[in-house]
C-alpha positions as CSV (number, residue, x, y, z in Angstrom):
1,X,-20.3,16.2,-64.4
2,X,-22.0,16.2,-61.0
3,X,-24.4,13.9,-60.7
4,X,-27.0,12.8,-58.0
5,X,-28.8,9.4,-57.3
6,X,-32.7,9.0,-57.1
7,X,-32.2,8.5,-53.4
8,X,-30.8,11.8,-52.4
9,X,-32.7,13.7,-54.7
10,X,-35.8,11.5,-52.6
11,X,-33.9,12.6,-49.8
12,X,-33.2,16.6,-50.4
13,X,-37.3,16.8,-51.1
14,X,-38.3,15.0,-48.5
15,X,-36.5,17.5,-46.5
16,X,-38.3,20.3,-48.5
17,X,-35.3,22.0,-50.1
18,X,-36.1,24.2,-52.3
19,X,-34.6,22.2,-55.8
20,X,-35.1,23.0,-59.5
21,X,-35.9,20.0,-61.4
22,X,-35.9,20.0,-65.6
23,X,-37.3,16.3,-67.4
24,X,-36.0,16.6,-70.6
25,X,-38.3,13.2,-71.2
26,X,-40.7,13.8,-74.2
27,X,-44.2,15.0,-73.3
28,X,-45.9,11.6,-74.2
29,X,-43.2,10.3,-71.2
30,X,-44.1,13.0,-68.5
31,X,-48.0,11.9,-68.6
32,X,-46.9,8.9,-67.6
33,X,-45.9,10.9,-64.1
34,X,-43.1,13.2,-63.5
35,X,-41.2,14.2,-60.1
36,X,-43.9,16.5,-58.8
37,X,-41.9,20.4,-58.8
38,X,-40.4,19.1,-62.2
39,X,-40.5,21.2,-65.3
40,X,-40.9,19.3,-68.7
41,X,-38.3,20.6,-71.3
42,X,-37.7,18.1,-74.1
43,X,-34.1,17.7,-75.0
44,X,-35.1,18.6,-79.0
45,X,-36.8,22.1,-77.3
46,X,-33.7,22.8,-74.7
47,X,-31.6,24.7,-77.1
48,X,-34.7,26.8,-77.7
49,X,-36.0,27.0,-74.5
50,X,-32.7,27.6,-72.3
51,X,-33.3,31.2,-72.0
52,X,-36.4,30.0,-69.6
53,X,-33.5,29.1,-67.3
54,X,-31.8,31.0,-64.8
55,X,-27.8,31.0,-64.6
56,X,-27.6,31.8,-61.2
57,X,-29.8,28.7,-59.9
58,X,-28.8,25.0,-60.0
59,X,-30.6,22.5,-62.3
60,X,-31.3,19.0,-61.6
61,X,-31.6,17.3,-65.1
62,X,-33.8,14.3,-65.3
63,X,-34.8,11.7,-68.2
64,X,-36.3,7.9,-68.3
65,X,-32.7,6.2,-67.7
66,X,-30.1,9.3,-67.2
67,X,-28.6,9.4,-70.8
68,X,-30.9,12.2,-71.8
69,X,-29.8,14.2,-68.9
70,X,-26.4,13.6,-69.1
71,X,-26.7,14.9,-72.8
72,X,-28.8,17.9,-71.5
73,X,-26.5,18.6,-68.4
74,X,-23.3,18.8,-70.6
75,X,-25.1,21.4,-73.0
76,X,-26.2,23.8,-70.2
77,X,-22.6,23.4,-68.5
78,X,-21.4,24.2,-71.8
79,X,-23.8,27.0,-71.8
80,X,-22.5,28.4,-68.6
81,X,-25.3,26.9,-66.3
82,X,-25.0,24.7,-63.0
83,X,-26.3,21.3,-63.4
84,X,-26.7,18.0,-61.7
85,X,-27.7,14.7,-63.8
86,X,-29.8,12.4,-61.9
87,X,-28.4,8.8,-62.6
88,X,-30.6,6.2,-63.5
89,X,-33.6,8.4,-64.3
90,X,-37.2,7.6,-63.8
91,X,-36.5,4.1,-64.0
92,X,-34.8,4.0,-60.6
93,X,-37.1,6.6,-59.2
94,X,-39.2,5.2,-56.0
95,X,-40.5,8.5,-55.2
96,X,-43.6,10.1,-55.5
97,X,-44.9,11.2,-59.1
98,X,-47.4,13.4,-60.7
């Protein structure tokens, strides 16, 4: 699985590339602020809301420690999509939130 630290992913915005971001955190978890540019998808809903998702673009999956991600990355690779797990989730992320 490829994954990518809190760092670059800091990085790659900072240097306004254009990045889709999915935080399979529950909702109650994303008002607590989320990666600004990231969409909320709970892991229970992503089996149901995949088709949202676009094959052809990369996905940056992102959860409170990175096991949630991990879990949702390895669906939507089995799925056929392109996905990156950001390691160590919101718990390591320094960046700005929303």
């Amino acid at each position: 699985m490829k994954e990518i630290s809190t760092i670059e992913l800091q990085s790659l915005l900072e240097e306004n590339k254009e990045l889709n971001m999915v935080d399979v955190r529950e909702a109650a978890e994303v008002a607590e602020g989320k990666i600004p540019g990231a969409v909320n998808i709970p892991l229970g809903l992503l089996e149901f809301r995949m088709h949202e998702l676009n094959k052809s673009k990369e996905y940056v999956m992102i959860c409170r420690s990175g096991g949630r991600s991990a879990q949702a990355a390895e669906f939507l690779k089995n799925q056929g999509f392109k996905v990156i797990n950001m390691t160590g989730g919101m718990l390591a992320w320094q960046g700005e939130t929303e």
